[in-house]
VOMARDREN-621261 format. One line per field, with one value per residue (C-alpha): x, y, z. Coordinates in Angstrom, 2 decimals. Layout:
REM residues N
xx	c(X  ...)
yy	c(Y  ...)
zz	c(Z  ...)
//
This chain:
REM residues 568
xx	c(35.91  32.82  29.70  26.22  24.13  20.23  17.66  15.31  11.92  13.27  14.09  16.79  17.72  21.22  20.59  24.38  27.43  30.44  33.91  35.59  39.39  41.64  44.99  47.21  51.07  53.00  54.37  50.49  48.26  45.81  42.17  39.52  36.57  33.27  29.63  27.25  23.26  20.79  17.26  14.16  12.36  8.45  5.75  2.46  -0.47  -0.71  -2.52  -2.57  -4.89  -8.54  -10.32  -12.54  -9.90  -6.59  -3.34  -1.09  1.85  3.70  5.16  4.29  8.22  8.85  10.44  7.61  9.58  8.31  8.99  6.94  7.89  5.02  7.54  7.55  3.75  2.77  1.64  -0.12  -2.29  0.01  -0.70  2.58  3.34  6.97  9.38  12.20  15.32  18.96  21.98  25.20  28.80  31.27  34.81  38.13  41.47  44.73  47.55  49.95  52.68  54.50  52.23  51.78  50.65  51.65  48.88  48.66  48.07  44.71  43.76  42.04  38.25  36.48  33.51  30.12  28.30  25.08  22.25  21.66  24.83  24.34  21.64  23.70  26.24  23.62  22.22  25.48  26.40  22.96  23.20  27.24  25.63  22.68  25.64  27.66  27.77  23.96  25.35  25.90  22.57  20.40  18.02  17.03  13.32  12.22  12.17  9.61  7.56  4.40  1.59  -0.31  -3.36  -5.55  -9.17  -8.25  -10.96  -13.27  -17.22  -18.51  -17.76  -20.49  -19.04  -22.31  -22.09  -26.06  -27.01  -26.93  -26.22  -22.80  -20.46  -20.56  -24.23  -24.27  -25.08  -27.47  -28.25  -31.51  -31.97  -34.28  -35.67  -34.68  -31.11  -29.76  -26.61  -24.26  -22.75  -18.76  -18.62  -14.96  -15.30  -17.93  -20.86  -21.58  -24.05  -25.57  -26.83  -28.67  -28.66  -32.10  -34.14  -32.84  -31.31  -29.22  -28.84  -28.85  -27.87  -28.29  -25.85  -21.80  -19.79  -17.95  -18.46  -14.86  -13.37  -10.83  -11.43  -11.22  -13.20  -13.07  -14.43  -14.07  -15.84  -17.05  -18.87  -20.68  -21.33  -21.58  -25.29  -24.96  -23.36  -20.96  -21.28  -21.36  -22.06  -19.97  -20.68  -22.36  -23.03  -24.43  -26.50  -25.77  -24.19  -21.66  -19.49  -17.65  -21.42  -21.29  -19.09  -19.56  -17.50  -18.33  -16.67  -16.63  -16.53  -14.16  -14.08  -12.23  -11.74  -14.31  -11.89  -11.47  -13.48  -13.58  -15.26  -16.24  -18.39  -16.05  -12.85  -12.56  -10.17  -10.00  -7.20  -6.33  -6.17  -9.89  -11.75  -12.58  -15.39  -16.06  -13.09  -12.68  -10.93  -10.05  -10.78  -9.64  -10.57  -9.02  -8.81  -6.60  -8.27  -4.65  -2.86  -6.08  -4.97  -7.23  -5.78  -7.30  -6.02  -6.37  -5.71  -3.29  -1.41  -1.91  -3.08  -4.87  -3.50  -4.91  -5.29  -8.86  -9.46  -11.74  -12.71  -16.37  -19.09  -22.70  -25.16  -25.78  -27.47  -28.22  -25.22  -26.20  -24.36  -24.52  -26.45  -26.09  -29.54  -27.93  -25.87  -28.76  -29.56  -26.34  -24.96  -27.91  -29.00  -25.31  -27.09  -24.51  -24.54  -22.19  -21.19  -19.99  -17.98  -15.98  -17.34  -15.33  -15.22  -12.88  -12.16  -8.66  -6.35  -4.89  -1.22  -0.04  1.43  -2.30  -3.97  -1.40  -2.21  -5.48  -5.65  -2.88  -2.79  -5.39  -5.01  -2.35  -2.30  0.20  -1.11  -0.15  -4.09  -3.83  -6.02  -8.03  -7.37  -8.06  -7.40  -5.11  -5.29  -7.80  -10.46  -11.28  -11.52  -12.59  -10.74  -10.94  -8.63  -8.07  -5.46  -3.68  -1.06  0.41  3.68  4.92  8.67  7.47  9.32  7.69  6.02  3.74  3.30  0.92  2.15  1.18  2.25  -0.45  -0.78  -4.11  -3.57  -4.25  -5.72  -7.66  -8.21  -11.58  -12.11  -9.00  -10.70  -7.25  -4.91  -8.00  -7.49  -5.55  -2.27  -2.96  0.50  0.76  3.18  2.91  5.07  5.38  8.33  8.58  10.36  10.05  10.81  10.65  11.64  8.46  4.77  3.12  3.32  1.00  -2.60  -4.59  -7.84  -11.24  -13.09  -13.29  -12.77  -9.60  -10.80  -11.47  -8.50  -6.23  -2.14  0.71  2.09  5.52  6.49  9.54  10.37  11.39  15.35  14.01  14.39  12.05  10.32  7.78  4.65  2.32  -0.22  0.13  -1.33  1.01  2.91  5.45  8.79  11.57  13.94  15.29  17.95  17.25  16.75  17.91  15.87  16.90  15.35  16.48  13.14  13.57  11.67  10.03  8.79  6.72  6.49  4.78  4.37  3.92  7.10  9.43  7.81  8.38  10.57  11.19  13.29  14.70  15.93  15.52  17.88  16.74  17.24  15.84  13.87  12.12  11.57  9.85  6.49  4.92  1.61  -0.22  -3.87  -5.74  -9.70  -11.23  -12.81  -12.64  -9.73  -8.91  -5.85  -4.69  -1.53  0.65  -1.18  -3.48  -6.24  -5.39  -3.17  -6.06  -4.60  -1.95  1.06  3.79  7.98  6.21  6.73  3.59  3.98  0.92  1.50  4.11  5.44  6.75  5.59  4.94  4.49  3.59  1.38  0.80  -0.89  -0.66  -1.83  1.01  4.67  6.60  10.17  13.42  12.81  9.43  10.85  13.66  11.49  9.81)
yy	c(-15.02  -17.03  -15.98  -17.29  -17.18  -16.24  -17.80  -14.98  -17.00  -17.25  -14.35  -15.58  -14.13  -15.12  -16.38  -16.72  -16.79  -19.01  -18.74  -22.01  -22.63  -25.24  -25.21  -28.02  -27.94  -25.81  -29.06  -29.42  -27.84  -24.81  -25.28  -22.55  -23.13  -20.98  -22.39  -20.14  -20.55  -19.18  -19.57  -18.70  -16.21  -17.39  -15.65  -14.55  -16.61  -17.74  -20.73  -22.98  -25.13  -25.59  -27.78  -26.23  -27.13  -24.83  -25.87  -22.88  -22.53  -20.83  -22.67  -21.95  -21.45  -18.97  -15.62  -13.29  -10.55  -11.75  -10.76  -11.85  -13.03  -13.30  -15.05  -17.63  -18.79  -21.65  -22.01  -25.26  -26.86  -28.33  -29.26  -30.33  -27.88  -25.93  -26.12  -24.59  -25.72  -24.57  -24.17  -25.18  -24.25  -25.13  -23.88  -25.48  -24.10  -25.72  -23.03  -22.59  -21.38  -19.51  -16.90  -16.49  -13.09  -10.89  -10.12  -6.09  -5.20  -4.76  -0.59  1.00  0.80  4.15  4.52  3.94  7.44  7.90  7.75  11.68  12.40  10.04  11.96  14.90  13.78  13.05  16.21  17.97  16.20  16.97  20.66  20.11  18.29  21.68  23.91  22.82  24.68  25.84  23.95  20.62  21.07  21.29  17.97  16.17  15.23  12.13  8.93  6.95  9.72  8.02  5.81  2.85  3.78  3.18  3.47  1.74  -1.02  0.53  -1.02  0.37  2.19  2.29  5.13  4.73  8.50  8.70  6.79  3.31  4.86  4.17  6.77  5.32  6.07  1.96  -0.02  1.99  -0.62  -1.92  -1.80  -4.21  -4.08  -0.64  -0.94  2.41  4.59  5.18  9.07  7.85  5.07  4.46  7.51  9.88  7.22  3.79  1.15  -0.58  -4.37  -5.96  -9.33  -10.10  -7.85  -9.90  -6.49  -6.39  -5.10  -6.22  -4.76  -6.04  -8.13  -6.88  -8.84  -11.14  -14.25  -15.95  -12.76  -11.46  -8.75  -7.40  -6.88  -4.38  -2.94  -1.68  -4.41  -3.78  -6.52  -6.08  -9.83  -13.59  -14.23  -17.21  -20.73  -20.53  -17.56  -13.86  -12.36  -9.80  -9.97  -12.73  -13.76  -17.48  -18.84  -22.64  -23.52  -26.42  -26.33  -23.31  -21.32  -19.43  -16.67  -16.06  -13.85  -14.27  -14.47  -17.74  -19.44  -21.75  -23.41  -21.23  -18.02  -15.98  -15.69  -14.36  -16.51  -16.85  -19.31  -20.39  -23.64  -26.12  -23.95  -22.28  -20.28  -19.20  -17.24  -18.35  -14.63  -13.68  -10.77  -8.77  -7.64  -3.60  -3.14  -1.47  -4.42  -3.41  -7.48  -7.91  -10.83  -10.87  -13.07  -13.60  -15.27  -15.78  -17.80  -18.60  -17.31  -16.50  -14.07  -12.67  -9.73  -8.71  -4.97  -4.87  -7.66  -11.61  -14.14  -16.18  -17.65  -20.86  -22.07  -22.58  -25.36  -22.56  -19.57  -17.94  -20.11  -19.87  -17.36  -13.30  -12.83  -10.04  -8.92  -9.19  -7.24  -8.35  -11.74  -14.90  -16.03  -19.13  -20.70  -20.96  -24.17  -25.41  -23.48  -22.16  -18.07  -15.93  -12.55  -9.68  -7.84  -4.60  -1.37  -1.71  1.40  1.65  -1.02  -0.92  -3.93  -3.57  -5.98  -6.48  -8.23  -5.92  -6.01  -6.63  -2.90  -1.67  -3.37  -2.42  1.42  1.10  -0.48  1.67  5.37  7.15  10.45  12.27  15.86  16.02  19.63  19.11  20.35  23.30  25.27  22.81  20.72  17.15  13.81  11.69  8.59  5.85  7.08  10.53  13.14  16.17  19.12  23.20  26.30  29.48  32.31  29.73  30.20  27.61  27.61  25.82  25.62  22.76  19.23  17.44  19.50  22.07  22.55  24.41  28.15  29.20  32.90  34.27  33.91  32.68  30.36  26.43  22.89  21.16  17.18  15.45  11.78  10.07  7.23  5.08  8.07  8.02  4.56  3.75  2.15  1.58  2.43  5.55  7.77  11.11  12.09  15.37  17.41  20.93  24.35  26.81  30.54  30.47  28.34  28.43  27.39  24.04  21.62  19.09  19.49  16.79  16.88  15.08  18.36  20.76  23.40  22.01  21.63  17.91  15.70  17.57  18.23  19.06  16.24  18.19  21.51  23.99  24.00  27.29  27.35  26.45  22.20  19.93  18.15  14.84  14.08  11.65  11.50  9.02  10.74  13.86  15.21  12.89  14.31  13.48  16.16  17.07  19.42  23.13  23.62  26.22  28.82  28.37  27.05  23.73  21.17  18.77  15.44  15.02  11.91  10.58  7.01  5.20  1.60  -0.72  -1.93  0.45  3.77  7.20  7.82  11.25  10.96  13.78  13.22  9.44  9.55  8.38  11.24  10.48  7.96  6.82  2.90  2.94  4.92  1.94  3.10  5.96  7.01  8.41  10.14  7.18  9.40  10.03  13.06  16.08  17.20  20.99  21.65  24.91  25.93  25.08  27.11  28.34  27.63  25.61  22.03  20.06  21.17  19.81  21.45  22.91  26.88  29.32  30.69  28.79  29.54  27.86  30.20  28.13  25.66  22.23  19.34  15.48  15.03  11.26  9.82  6.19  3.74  1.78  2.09  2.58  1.25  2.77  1.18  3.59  6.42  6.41  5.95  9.16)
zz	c(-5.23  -4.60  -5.98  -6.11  -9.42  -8.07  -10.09  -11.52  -10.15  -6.40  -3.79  -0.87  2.10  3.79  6.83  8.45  7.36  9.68  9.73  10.89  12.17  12.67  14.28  13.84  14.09  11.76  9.49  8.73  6.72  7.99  6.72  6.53  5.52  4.84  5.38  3.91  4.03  1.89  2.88  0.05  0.87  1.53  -0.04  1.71  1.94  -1.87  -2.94  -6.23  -7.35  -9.17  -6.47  -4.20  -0.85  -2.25  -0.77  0.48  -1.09  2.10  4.76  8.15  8.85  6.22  7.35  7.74  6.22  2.58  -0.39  -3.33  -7.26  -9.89  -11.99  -9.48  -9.57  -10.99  -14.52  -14.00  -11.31  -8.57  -5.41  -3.74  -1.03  -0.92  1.80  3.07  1.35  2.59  0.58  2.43  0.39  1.81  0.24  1.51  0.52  1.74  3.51  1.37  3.60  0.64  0.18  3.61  4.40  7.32  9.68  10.33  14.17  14.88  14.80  17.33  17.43  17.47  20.02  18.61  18.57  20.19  17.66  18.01  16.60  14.06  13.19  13.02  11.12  8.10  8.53  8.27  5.55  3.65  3.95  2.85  -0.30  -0.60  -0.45  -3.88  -6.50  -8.34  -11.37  -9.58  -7.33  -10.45  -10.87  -13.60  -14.21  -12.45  -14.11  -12.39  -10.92  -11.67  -10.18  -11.95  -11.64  -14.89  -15.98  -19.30  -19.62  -17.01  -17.69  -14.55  -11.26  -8.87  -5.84  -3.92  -2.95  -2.29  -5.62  -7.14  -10.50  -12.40  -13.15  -16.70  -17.27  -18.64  -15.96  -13.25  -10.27  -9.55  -5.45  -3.88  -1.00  -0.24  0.85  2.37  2.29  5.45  5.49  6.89  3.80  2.64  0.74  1.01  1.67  1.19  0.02  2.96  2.88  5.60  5.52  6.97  4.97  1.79  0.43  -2.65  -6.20  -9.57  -12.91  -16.64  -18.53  -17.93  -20.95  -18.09  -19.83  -21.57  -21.08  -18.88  -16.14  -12.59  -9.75  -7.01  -3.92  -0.83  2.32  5.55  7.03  9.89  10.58  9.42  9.22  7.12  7.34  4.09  1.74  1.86  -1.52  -2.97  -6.98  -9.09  -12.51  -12.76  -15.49  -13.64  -10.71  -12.22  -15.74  -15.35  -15.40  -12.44  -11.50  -7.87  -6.03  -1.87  1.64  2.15  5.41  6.24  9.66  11.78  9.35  6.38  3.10  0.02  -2.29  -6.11  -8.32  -11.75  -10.29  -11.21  -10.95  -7.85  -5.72  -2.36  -0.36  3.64  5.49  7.19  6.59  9.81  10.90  11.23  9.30  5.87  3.88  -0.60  -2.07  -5.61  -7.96  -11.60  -14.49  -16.99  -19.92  -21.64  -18.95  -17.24  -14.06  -11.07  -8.83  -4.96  -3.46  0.07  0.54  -1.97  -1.64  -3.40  -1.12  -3.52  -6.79  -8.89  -12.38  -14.15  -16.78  -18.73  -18.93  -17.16  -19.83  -19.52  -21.54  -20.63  -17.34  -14.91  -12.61  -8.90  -6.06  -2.19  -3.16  -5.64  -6.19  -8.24  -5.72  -2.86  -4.19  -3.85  -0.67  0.87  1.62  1.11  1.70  2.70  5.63  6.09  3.60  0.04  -1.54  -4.49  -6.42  -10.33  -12.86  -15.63  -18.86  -18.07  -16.13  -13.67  -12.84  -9.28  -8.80  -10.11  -7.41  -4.71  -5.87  -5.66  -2.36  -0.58  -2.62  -0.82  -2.82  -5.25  -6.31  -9.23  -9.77  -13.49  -14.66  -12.88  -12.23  -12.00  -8.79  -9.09  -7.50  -9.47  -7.34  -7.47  -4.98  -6.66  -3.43  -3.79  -2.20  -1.57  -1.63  -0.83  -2.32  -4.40  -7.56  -9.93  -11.31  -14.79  -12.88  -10.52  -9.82  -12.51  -14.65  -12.83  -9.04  -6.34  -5.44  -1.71  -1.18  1.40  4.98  4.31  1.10  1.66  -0.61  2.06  0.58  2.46  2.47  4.41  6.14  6.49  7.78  10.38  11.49  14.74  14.01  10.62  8.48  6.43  4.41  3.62  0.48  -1.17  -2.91  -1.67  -2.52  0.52  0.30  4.19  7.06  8.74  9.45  8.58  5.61  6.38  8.79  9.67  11.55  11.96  10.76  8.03  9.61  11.50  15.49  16.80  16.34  14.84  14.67  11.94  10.66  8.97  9.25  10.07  14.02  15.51  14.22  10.51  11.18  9.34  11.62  11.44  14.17  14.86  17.76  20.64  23.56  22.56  19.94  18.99  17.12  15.02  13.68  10.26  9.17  8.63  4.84  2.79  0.79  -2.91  -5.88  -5.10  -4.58  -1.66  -1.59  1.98  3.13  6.90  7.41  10.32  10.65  13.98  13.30  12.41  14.05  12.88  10.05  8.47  4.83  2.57  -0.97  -0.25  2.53  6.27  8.33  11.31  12.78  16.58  16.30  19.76  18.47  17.58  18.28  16.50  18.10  15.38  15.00  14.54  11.57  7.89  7.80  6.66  5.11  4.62  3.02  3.79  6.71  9.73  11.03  14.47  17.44  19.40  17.81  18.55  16.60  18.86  18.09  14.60  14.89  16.08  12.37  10.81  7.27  4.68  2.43  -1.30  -3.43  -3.49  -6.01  -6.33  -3.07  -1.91  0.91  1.21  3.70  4.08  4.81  2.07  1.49  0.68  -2.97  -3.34  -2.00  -4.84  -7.36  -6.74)
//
């Protein structure tokens, strides 16, 4: 048997696999021969080096299905580039015309059945699985039902809700002159910066200086006004010897980056910011292994190595503008929204930063009654006629047992954007086969864009929707009423479409909806019922109300894989 040993620091993908012949007279030997190449997977947009022009490390021919390997980076300043490197074995075994075996007769091929029964066939064999003994349908508690969100560390947390103070009463903001608030920020409001009225904000001394820590925010530029930088955060006592932190969007020819920099060690990341768009930038240091790391919406595309850690002597913080890099790179006011802005003295983990740029709220339920968001973004939320109960997935769960009971969740400015990825995730227990799961609409009180997103069709199916002009539906099986919890997940991406998963199994799927028209709004999102019949709510029943319980709610704005779903 052949078998390939994978090096721990390098993901492959096989790329083919060919089966050659050759038929020579029956005196001579028969040769096979297998050819089998192995491609490394790239990874996205990474780049080493302390210079001030960083060298991706991805190839423009890499697959762009990447997958990514911290074990992988660099521990030292390189600046030769990587390239595609394939793997040929080739295995050659003489005939040996004594252990000849007898070919069988080739059987039958069945038809291929249409994806709809396909479909069926899983279903079927779901509600086979539901209908084993109570013994063998009882769970166990879930391993890795968790997120990595942390406010270990935390110095400060600006949220910019109406007020420049910080949520840790240490470092309140001083605003000059008069920057404003916008009312649709990423949550709740935002800080506003206009570039031409020199508006920014400063704040005393924030211990930054040889230590580690990260940085991050939520962006929204609304333009380039200036020829290199855009500030985002800055601490600089002198623009050269490792002095001056500056943290900007930098301009580079043809795109605005990612930008990080000591002044003399400095790191920058090769995917642009847009403009009008909400973007989560990250910027960590590791004072151990004297890493600097960029993140773009969760995901590294900046990566490089500093000679030292941040030196220089305790100055003021300034936010939206560098005063000491002018000098040096001339005026780097910014103009756009700020939201969300947190500094902690710690470097952050890869999976931390993913969470907090991608899980846009989670209701665990486990401090009931109190209802609070678990996830990194805080957003507040209302009910009516709700119960708890301590016999939920996890540990306890949400009870809704009135025709009237819902948790409505404010704040969703991703599920809001148009063709932006999402996933809705929840485990649920019904006591009926009716009414809606999961509401979304541009208001509070549930007109506007609106629809149900899951819920129970007519004959008691589970059923997923997005919007694209209409209703748009994939189908589940019908559940069972018992006291058996089922893990429900909706997917959408642009290049996948519409998936709908139970118990980590894809049920059922519609590649071709790869476009999803949202509000164009910060949303709304009621659980176990929607307010009237006026919306959109597509093969989901008339019955508005669900009757059961549910547990571990997650909205996330991406797709997630078959590897998250499990975990949950």
């Amino acid at each position: 048997m052949l078998s390939t040993r994978r090096q721990p620091s390098r993901s492959f993908r096989v790329i083919k696999l060919h089966r050659h012949r050759r038929h020579r007279s029956s005196q001579n030997h028969r040769r096979q021969s297998l050819t089998l190449d192995i491609s490394p997977i790239g990874t996205t947009q990474i780049g080493v080096r302390s210079s001030s022009k960083i060298r991706p490390l991805n190839d423009d021919k890499f697959s762009s299905a990447t997958t990514f390997d911290h074990h992988s980076l660099p521990r030292k300043r390189s600046s030769k580039r990587s390239s595609i490197v394939t793997h040929s074995l080739n295995l050659s075994q003489p005939y040996q015309q004594h252990h000849r075996q007898v070919r069988q007769p080739p059987q039958p091929r069945q038809a291929r059945q249409p994806p709809q029964l396909r479909q069926a066939r899983q279903a079927r064999q779901l509600l086979q699985a539901r209908q084993l003994p109570q013994a063998r349908q009882a769970r166990q508690p879930p391993q890795q039902n968790q997120t990595w969100i942390s406010s270990s560390g935390l110095l400060a947390k600006w949220t910019f809700n109406g007020t420049f103070h910080d949520e840790m009463n240490t470092y309140t903001a001083i605003a000059m002159n008069n920057p404003s608030f916008i009312s649709n920020g990423y949550v709740n409001r935002a800080l506003v910066l206009n570039a031409t009225s020199n508006q920014y904000l400063y704040t005393s001394y924030i211990p930054l200086i040889n230590a580690s820590f990260t940085v991050e925010l939520w962006l929204y530029p609304t333009g380039w006004p200036n020829p290199i930088d855009h500030a985002i955060l800055g601490l600089c006592t002198n623009p050269s010897n490792d002095q001056c932190l500056h943290l900007t969007i930098r301009n580079f020819t043809s795109i605005h980056s990612l930008y990080m920099s000591f002044a003399g060690d400095n790191c920058e990341s090769n995917e642009s910011v847009p403009l009008n768009t909400w973007t989560h930038a990250a910027f960590v240091f590791d004072k151990v292994t004297l890493a600097m790391s960029i993140y773009r919406n969760g995901n590294l595309v900046g990566y490089c190595i500093s000679a030292l850690p941040l030196q220089g002597i305790e100055n003021n913080v300034t936010i939206g503008y560098i005063p000491g890099i002018v000098a040096v790179y001339g005026s780097n006011f910014f103009q756009g929204y700020i939201d969300q802005l947190t500094i902690v003295n710690r470097a952050k983990s890869a999976c931390e930063i993913l969470d907090d740029a991608t899980l846009a709220t989670y209701y665990n339920f486990d401090n009931s009654p109190i209802l609070n968001d678990s996830g990194p973004n805080s957003l507040s939320s209302t009910s009516q006629f709700v119960s708890f109960t301590s016999s939920g997935y996890s540990s306890k769960a949400i009870s809704f047992n009135n025709s009237t009971s819902y948790l409505q969740i404010s704040g969703l400015t991703g599920l809001g954007t148009t063709n932006k990825s999402f996933s809705i995730s929840l485990w649920i227990r019904p006591h009926s086969l009716w009414g809606t799961i999961v509401f979304v609409s541009s208001t509070a009180v549930g007109t506007g864009w609106c629809l149900s997103f899951i819920g129970f069709a007519t004959n008691g199916s589970i059923v997923a929707q997005i919007w694209n002009g209409a209703a748009r539906t994939v189908f589940g099986p019908a559940l069972s009423i018992s006291s058996v919890w089922y893990h429900i997940v909706e997917t959408w991406s642009s290049i996948n479409g519409l998936r709908l998963y139970i118990d980590s199994v894809l049920i059922a799927s519609n590649p071709s909806l790869v476009t999803y028209t949202a509000s164009s709004a910060s949303n709304y999102v009621r659980l176990a019922n929607r307010p009237n019949n006026s919306c959109a709510f597509g093969e989901v029943g008339l019955t508005t109300a669900f009757y059961g319980d549910i547990d571990d709610f997650r909205i996330y704005s991406r797709e997630l894989a078959i590897d998250d779903i499990c975990a949950f």
